[in-house]
C-alpha positions as CSV (number, residue, x, y, z in Angstrom):
1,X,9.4,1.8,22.4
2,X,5.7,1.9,23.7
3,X,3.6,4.9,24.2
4,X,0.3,5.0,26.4
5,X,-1.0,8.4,24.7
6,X,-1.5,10.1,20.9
7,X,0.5,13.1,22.9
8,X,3.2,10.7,23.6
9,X,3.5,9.4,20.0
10,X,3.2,13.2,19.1
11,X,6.1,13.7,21.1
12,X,7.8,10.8,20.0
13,X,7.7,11.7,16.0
14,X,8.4,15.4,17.0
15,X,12.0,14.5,18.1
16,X,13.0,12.4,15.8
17,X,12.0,14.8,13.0
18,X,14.3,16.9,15.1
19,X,17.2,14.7,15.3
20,X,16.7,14.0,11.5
21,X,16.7,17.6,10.8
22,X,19.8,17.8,12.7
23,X,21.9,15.1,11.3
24,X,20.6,16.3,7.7
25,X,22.0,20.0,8.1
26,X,25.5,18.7,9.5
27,X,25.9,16.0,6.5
28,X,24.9,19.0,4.3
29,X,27.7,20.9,5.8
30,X,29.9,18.3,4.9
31,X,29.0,18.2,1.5
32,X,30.2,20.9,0.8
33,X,33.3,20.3,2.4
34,X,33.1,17.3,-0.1
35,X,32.7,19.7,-3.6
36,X,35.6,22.3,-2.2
37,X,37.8,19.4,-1.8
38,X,37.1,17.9,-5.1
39,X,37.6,21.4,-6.8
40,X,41.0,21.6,-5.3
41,X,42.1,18.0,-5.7
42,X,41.2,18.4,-9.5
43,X,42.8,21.7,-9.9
44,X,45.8,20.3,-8.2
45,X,46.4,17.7,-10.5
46,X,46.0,19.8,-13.3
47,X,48.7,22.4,-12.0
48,X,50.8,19.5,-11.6
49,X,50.6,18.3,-15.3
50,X,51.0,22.0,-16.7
51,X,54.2,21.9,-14.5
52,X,55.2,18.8,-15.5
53,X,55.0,20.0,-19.5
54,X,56.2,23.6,-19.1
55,X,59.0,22.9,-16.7
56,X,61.9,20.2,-16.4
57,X,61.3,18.7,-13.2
58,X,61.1,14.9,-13.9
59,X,58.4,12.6,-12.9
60,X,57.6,14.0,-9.2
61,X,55.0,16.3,-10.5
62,X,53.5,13.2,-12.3
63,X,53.5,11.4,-9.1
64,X,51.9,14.3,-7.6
65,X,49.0,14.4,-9.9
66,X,48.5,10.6,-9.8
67,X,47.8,11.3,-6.0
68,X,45.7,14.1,-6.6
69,X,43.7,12.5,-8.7
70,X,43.0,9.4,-6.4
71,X,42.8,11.4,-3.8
72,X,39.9,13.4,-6.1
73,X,38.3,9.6,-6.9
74,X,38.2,9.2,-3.1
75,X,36.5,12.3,-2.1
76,X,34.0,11.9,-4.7
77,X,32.9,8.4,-3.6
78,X,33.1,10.0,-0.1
79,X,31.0,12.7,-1.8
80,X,28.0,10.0,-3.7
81,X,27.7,8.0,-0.1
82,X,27.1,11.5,1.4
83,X,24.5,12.4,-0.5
84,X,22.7,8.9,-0.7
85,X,22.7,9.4,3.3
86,X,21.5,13.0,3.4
87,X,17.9,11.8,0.7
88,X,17.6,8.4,2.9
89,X,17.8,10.8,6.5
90,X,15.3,13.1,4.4
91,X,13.0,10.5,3.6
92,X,13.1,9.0,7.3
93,X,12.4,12.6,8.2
94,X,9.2,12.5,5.6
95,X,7.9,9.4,8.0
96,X,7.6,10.8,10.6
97,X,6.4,14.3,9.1
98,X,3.5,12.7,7.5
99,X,2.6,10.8,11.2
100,X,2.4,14.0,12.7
101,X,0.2,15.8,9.9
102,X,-2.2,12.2,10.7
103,X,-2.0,13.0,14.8
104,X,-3.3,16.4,13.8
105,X,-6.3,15.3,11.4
106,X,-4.3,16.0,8.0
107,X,-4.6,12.9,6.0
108,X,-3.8,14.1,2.7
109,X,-0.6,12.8,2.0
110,X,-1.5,9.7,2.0
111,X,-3.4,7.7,-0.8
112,X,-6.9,8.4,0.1
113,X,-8.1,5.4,-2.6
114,X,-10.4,7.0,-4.9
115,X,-9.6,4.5,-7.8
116,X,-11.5,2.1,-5.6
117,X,-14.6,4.0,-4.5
118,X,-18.1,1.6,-5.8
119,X,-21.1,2.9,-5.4
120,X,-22.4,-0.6,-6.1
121,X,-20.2,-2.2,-3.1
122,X,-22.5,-3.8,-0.4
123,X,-20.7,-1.5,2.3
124,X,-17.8,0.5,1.1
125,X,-19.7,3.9,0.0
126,X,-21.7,3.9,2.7
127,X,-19.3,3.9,5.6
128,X,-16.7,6.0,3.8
129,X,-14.1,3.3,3.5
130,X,-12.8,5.4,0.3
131,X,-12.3,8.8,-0.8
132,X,-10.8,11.6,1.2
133,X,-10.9,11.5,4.7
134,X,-11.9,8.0,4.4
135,X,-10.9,5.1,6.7
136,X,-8.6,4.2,3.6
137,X,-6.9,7.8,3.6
138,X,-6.3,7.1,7.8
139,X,-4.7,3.2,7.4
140,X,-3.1,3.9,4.3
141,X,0.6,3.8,4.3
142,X,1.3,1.8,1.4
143,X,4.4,2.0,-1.3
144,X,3.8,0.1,-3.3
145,X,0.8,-0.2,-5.6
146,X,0.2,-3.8,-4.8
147,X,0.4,-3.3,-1.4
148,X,-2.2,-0.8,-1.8
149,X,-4.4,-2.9,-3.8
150,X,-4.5,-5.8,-1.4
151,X,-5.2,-3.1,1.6
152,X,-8.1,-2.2,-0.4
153,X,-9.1,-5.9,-1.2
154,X,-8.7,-6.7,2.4
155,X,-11.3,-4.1,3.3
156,X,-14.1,-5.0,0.5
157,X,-13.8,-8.7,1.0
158,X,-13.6,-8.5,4.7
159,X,-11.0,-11.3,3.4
160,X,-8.6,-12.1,6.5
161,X,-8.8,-15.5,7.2
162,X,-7.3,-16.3,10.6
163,X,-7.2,-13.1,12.4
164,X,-5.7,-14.0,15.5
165,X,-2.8,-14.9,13.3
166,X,-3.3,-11.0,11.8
167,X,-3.8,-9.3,15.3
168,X,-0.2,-10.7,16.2
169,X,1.7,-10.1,13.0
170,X,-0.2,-6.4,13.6
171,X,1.0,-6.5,17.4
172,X,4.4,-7.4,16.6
173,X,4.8,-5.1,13.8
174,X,3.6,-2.2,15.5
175,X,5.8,-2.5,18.0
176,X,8.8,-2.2,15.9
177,X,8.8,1.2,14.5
178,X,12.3,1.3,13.7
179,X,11.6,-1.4,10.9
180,X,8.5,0.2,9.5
181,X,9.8,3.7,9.6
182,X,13.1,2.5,7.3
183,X,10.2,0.2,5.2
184,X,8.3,3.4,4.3
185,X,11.5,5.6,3.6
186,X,11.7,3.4,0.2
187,X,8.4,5.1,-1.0
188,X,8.4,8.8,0.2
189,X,9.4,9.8,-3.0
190,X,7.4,7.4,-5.5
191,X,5.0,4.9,-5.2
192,X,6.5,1.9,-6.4
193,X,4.5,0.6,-9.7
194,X,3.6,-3.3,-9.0
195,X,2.4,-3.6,-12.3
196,X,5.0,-2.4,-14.3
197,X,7.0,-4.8,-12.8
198,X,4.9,-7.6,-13.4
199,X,3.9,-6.1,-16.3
200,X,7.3,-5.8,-17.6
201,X,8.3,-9.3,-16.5
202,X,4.8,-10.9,-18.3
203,X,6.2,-9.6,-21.5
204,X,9.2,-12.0,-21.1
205,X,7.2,-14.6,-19.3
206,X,6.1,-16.5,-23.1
207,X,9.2,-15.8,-24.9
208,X,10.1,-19.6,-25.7
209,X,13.8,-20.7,-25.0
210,X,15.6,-23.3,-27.4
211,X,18.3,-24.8,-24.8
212,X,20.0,-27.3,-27.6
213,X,20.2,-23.9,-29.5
214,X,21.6,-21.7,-26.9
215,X,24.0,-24.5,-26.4
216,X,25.8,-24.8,-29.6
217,X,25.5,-20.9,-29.8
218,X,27.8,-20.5,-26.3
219,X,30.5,-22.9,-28.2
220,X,30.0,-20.8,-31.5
221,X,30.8,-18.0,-29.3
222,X,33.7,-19.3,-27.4
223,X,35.1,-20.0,-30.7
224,X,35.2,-17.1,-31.9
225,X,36.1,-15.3,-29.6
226,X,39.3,-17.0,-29.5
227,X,39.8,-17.2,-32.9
228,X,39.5,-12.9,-33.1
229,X,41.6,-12.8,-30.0
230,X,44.5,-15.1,-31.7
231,X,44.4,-13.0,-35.1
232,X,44.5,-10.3,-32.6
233,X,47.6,-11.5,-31.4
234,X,48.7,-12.6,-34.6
235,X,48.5,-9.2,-36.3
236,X,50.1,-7.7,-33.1
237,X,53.0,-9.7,-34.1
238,X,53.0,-8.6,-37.9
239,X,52.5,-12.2,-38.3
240,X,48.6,-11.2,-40.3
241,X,48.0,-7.9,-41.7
242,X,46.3,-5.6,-39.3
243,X,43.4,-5.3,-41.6
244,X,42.3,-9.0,-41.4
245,X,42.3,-8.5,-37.7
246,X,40.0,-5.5,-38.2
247,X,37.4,-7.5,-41.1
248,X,36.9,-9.8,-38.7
249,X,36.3,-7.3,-35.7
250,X,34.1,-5.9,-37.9
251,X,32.3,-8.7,-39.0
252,X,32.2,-10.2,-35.8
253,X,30.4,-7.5,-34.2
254,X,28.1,-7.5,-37.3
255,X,26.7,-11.3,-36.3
256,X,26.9,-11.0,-32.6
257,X,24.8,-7.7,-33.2
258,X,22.1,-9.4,-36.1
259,X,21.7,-12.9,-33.9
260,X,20.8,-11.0,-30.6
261,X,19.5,-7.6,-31.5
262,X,15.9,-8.6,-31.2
263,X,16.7,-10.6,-28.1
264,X,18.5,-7.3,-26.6
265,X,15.7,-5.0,-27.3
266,X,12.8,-6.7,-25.5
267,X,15.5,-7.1,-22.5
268,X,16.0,-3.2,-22.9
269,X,12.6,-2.6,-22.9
270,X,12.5,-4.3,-19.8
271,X,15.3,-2.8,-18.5
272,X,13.4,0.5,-18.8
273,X,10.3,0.0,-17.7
274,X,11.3,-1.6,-13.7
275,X,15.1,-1.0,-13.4
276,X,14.8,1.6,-10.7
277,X,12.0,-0.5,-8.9
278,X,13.7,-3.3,-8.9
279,X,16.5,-1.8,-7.0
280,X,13.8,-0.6,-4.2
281,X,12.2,-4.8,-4.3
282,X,15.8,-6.0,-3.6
283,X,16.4,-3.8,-0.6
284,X,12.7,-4.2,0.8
285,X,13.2,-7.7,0.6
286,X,16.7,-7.3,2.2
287,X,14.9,-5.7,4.9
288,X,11.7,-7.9,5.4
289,X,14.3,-11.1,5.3
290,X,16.6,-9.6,7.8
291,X,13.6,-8.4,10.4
292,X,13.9,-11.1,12.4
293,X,10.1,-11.4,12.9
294,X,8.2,-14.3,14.5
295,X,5.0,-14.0,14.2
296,X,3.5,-16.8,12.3
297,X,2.0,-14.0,9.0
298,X,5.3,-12.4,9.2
299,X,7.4,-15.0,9.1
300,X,5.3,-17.0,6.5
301,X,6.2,-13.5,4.3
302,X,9.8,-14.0,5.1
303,X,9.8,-17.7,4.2
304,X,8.4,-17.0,1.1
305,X,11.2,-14.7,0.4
306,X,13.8,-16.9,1.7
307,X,12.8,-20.7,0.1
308,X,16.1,-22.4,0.4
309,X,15.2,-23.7,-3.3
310,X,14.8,-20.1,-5.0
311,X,15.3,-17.5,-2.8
312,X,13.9,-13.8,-3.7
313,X,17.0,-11.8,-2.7
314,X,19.2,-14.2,-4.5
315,X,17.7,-14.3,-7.4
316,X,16.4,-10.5,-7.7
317,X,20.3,-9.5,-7.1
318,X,21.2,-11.5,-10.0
319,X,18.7,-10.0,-12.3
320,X,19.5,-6.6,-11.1
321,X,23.4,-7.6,-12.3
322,X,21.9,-8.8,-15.5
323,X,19.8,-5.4,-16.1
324,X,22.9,-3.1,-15.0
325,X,25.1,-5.0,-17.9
326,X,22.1,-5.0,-20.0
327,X,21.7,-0.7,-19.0
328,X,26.0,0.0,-19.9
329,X,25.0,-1.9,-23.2
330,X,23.2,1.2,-24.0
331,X,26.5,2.9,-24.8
332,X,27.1,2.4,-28.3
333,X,31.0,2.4,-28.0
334,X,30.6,0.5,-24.8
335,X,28.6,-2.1,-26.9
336,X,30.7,-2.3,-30.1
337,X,33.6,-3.2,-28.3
338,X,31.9,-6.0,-25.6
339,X,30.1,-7.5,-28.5
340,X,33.4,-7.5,-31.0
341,X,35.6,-8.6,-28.5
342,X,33.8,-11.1,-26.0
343,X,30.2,-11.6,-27.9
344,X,28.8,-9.5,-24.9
345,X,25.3,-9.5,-25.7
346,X,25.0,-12.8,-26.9
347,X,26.1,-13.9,-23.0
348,X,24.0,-11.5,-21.2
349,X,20.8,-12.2,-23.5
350,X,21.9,-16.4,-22.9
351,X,22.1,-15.0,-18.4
352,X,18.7,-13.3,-18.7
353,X,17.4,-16.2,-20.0
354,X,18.8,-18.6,-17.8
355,X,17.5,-16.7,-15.1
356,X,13.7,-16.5,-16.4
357,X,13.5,-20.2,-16.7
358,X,14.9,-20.8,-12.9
359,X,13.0,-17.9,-11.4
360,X,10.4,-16.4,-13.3
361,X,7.4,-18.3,-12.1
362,X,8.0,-17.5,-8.4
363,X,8.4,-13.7,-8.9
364,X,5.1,-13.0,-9.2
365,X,4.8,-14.9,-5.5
366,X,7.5,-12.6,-4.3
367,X,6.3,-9.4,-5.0
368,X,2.9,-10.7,-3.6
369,X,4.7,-11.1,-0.3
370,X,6.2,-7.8,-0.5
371,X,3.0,-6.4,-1.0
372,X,1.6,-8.0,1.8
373,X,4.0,-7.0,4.2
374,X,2.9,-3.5,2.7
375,X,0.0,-3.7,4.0
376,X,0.5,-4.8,7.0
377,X,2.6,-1.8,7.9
378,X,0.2,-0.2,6.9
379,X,-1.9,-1.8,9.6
380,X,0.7,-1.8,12.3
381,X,1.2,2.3,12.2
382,X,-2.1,2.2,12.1
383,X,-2.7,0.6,15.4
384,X,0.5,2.8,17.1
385,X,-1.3,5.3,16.4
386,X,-4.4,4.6,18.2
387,X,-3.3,3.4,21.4
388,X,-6.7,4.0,22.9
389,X,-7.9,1.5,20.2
390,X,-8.1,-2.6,21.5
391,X,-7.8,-5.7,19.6
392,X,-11.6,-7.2,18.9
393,X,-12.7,-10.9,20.1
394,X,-14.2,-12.6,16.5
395,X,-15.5,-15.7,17.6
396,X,-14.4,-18.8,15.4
397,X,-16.5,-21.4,13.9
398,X,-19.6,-21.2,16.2
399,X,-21.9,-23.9,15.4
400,X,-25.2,-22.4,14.1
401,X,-23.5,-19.7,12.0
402,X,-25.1,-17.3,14.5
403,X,-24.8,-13.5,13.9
404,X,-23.3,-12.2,17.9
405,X,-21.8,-8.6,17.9
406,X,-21.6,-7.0,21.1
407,X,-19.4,-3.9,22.2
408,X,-18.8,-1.6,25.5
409,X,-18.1,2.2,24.7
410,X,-17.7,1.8,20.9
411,X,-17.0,4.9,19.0
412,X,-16.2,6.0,15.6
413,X,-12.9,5.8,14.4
414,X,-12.8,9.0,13.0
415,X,-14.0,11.3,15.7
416,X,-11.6,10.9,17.9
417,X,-10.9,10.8,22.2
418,X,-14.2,13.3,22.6
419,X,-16.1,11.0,21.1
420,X,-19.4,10.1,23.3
421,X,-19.2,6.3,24.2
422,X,-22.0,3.6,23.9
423,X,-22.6,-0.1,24.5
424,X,-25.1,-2.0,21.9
425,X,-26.0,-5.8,21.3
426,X,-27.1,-7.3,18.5
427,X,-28.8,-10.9,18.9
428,X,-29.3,-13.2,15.2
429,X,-32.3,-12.4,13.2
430,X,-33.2,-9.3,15.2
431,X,-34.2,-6.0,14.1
432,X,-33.6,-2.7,15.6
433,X,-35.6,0.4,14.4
434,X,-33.2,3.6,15.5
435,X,-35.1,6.4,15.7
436,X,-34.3,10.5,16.9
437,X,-34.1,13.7,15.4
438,X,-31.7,15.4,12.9
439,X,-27.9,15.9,13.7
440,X,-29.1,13.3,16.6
441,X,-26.4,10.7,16.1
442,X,-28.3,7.9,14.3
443,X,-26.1,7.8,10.6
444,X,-22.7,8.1,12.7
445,X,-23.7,5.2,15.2
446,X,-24.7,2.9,12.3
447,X,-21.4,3.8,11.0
448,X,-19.7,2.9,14.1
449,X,-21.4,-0.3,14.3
450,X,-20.4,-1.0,10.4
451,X,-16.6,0.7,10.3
452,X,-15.3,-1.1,13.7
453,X,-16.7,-4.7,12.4
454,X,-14.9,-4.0,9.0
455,X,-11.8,-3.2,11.4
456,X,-12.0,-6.0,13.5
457,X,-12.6,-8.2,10.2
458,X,-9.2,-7.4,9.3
459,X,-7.7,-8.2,12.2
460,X,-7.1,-4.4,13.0
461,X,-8.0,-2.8,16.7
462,X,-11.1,-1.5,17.2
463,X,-12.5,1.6,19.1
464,X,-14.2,0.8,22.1
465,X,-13.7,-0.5,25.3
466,X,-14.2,-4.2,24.4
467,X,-15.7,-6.3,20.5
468,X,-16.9,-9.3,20.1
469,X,-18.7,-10.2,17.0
470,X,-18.7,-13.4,15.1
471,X,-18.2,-13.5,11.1
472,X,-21.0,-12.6,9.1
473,X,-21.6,-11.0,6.3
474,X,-22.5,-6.7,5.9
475,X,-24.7,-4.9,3.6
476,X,-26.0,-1.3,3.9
477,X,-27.9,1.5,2.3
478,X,-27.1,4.8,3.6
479,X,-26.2,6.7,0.5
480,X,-28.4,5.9,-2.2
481,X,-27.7,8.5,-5.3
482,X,-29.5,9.5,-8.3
483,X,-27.9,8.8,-11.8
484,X,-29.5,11.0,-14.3
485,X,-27.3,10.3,-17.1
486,X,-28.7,6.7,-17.0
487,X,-32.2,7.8,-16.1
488,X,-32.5,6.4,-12.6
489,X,-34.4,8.8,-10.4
490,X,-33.7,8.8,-6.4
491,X,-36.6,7.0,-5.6
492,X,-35.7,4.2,-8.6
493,X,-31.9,4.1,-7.4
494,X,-33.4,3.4,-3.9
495,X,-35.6,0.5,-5.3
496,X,-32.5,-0.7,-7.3
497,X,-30.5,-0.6,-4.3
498,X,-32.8,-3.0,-1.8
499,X,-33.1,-5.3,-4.6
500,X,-29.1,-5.7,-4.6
501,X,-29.6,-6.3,-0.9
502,X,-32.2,-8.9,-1.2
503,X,-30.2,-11.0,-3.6
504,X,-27.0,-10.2,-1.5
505,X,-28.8,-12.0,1.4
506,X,-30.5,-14.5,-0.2
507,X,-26.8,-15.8,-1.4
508,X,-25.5,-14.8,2.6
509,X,-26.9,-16.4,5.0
510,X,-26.4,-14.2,8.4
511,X,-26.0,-10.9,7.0
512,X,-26.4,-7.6,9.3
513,X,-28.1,-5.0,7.1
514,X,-27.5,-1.1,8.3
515,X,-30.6,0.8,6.6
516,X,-30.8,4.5,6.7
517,X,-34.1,6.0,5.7
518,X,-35.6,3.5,3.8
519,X,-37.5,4.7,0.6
520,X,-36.3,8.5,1.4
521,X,-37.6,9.6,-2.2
522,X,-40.9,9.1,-1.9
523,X,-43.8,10.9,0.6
524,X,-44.1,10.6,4.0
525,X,-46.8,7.8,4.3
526,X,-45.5,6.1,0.9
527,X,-42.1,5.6,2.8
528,X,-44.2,4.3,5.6
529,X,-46.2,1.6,4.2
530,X,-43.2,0.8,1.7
531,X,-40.8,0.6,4.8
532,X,-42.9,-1.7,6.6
533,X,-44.0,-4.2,3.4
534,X,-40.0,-4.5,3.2
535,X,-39.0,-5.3,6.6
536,X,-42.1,-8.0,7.2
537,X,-40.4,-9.7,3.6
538,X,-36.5,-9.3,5.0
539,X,-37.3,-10.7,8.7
540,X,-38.3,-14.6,6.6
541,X,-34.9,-14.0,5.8
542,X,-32.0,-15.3,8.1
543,X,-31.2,-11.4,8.6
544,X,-30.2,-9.0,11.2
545,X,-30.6,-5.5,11.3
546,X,-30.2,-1.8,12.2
547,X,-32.5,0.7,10.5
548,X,-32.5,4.5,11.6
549,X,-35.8,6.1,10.3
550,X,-37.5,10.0,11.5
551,X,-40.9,8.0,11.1
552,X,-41.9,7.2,14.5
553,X,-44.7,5.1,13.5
554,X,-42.3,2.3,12.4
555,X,-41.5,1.9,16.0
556,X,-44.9,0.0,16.2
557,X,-42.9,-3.1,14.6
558,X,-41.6,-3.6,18.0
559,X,-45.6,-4.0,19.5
560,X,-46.2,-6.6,16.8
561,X,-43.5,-8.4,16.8
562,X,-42.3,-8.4,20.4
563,X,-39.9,-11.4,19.9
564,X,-38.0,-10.1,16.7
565,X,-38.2,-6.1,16.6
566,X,-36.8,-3.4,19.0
567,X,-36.4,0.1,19.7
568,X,-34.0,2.3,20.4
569,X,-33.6,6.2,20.6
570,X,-31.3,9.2,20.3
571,X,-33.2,11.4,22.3
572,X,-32.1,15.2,22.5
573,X,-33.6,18.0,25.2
574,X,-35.4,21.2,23.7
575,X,-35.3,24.1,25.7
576,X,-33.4,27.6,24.9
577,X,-31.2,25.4,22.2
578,X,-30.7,22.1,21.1
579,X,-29.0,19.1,23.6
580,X,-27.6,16.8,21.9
581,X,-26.4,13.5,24.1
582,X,-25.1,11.2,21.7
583,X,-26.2,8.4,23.9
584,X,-28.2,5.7,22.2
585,X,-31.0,4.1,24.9
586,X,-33.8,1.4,24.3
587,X,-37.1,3.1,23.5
588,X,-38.4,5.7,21.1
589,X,-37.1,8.9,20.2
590,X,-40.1,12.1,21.7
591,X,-38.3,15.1,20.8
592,X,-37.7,16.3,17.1
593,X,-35.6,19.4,16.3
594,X,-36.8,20.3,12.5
595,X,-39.7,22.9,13.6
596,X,-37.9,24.1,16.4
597,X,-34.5,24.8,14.4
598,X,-36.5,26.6,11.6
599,X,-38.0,28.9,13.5
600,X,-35.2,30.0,16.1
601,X,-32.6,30.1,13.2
602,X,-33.4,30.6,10.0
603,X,-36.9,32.2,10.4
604,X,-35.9,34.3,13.3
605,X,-33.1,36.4,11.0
């Protein structure tokens, strides 16, 4: 179902947290049906023993307790499936929770990807692609760690490769939120670990197999477990003394234990460290492999998943069997009594292995394709969330490698449907000085510029009226800090940083640098002259850029170089207060606001 408006969505999420709510508080009515019923059946068959032993009524109040206790068995099944449905309708209820605490501008429930904030980065810091509020904290959606990682990889490498192939597996998952809502349910509770899992499953990855070994060790086995089953029988019949029977129990269970303990432990150890997660894979996979989804990304995911040679679901059900048998042999009785009287171990160790030869080397590719569906959700909610948001036009393989970017009533993602519009250009090997007074607009627009191309990069939507850019690489300095500990000063840090942009473009050719300030740590005509003696190097470069600067005077660029430099303004009105417009226009900013602000705000008090 399509919505035209955030209010709609809104509206949408609102009732079926409703519903959910609903449905949750009548299966917890039931419930407790479910634990009176069991208390009666139990206490019911219990009467009917202690009648059975204290009075003479022959086997009826047997029968009656038999019943009572299947009927007890069956309620309490009744009672598990219950409560399995009432956590998934709570999790499903969590979805769409955490959508409406995004419509309203609360993102903090979702992974706001500190662990991959770089100050270093040739964009990422600048344009808040990281950290709280971030555009990271607004896409993310992730639940699984590797699904996070590549939505964070996707965003530094600007790594998408065809991206009309992204904006329709985007499309079409966006417009089945049925399937991503049960696809996030899996993670409301826990992140899923990646990397314990493939982790865990490296750790068995080297462990050599002898199959000539294994061989003669599964007829060794066979063997005896036929010969203890026929002195079994044997002493049954008083035909061997019982104790024979029991010496070679004993013994059995001694070597079966010895020959695989080592075997069993690194298993267990496994077993451990991803037998809940694996649970979540196989029903994730379930669910990707039963989407029915066409577009080519997606259903390049679900082929992965579903090779007719080794497929995923098969193969992940059969090690979850293997790990559940490899679990109960936890149980020491449970164990001493598999391994005496079938060689338990010995088969479930010889399965496991068995199954790491066949499948082990395509795992690693299947929860790879997990995680990329990951982050495509992630994507997907993203753009039914925005419906005001369009798909951007990248243009493909143009001939001279030609920086293009033009957009109609861009915005900035994050300030939402007040946002003030504007339409900008940028033509290869330009450079355009941006120039107005504080709280003007000139960091946010550079920002827009940079966010929306690292959107439409990634196949993602965009926010303005119409994008068209072609691929080139993006470097900025906007938020140079100071590291003390290391003895870098501002001004040092700022130096550091335009080096790293230098050798950055050197290496890309058609990069679009986004400047703010340069050489803000140093005095006023310093930063001038400095400013200047950097841009006349950068222009022999094949570089376009933005550069937003309070000194007017570098507007003069424009006057000398006609053909490569222009200007462009944030202008605001002074009067009683301060009018801000928002609207970028070609010339140079006249109006500053520092003197008049002092006075009529902080000086006037």
């Amino acid at each position: 179902m399509q919505y035209s408006t955030k209010e709609e969505r809104r509206s949408f999420y609102e009732r079926q947290a409703e519903t959910l709510t609903a449905e949750i508080r009548k299966l917890r009515n039931r419930n407790t049906g479910f634990v009176v019923s069991e208390l009666l059946m139990f206490g019911l068959a219990i009467a009917a023993v202690v009648v059975y032993v204290s009075t003479d009524t022959g086997n009826t109040c047997l029968y009656v307790a038999a019943m009572m206790l299947m009927a007890y068995i069956l309620i309490r099944r009744a009672d598990i499936s219950n409560a399995n449905r009432i956590t998934q309708q709570e999790d499903m209820r969590s979805v769409y929770q955490k959508e409406l605490a995004y419509l309203s501008g609360d993102f903090s429930c979702f992974g706001d990807g500190a662990q991959y904030i770089d100050p270093q980065h040739a964009y990422t810091f600048d344009m808040d692609i990281f950290g709280q509020d971030s555009l990271f904290n607004r896409l993310n959606r992730t639940i699984t760690s590797g699904g996070s990682d590549r939505l964070a990889k996707e965003l530094i490498t600007l790594g998408c490769e065809d991206i009309q192939q992204r904006q329709e597996a985007i499309r079409e998952l966006a417009e089945q939120e049925p399937l991503r809502s049960r696809f996030l349910a899996f993670g409301q509770r826990k992140m899923i670990n990646t990397s314990e899992i493939l982790s865990a499953l490296e750790g068995i990855k080297n462990e050599k197999e002898n199959k000539k070994r294994s061989h003669i060790s599964a007829v060794l086995a066979v063997m005896a477990t036929i010969c203890l089953w026929v002195v079994i029988v044997l002493a049954i019949a008083d035909i061997l003394p019982a104790s024979i029977a029991l010496l070679w129990a004993f013994l059995q269970f001694g070597i079966v234990f010895a020959a695989n303990n080592t075997a069993f432990r690194q298993a267990t150890k496994a077993v451990n460290r991803m037998h809940k997660e694996l649970r979540t894979y196989i029903s994730l996979i379930m669910l990707i492999a039963e989407s029915g989804l066409t577009a080519k990304e997606n259903l390049d995911i679900i082929d992965k998943l579903q090779g007719q040679q080794n497929n995923a679901l098969e193969s992940f059900a059969k090690l979850q069997r293997i790990l559940d048998g490899l679990d109960r042999q936890g149980n020491p009785l449970y164990r001493f009594l598999t391994d005496t009287l079938f060689c338990y171990d010995f088969w479930m160790i010889r399965r496991f292995q068995q199954w790491r030869s066949y499948y082990l080397l395509q795992v690693e590719d299947w929860i790879e394709s997990v995680s990329h569906f990951d982050m495509l959700v992630s994507m997907a909610t993203f753009r039914y969330n925005e419906p005001m948001a369009v798909e951007a036009e990248i243009i493909e393989n143009q001939g001279d490698r030609s920086l293009i970017l033009e957009a109609h009533a861009i915005t900035h993602p994050f300030l939402g449907e007040q946002a003030v519009c504007n339409d900008f250009s940028l033509q290869d090997n330009h450079y355009y000085i941006v120039t107005g007074a504080n709280m003007a607009g000139k960091s946010t627009f550079l920002r827009t510029i940079g966010v929306n191309y690292i959107l439409a990069r990634c196949g993602m939507p965009v926010f303005a009226r119409r994008f068209r850019a072609s691929r080139f690489a993006l470097f900025s300095s906007m938020r140079t800090t100071d590291d003390l500990t290391q003895g870098i000063s501002y001004f040092n840090a700022e130096l550091l940083r335009l080096q790293q942009l230098i050798a950055f473009c050197r290496n890309q050719p058609h990069t679009l640098i986004i400047l703010d300030e340069i050489l803000k740590g140093t005095n006023s005509l310093d930063k001038l002259n400095g400013s200047r003696l950097f841009l006349e190097y950068i222009q022999k470069v094949p570089v376009t850029g933005i550069i937003a600067t309070h000194d007017l005077a570098l507007s003069k660029m424009a006057n000398e170089h006609p053909d490569r430099f222009h200007n462009y303004c944030f202008e605001i009105e002074l009067s009683d207060n301060v009018t801000y417009t928002y609207k970028i226009t070609e010339g140079v900013a006249r109006n500053q606001n520092a003197t008049f602000l002092l006075q009529n705000i902080v000086l006037s008090e």
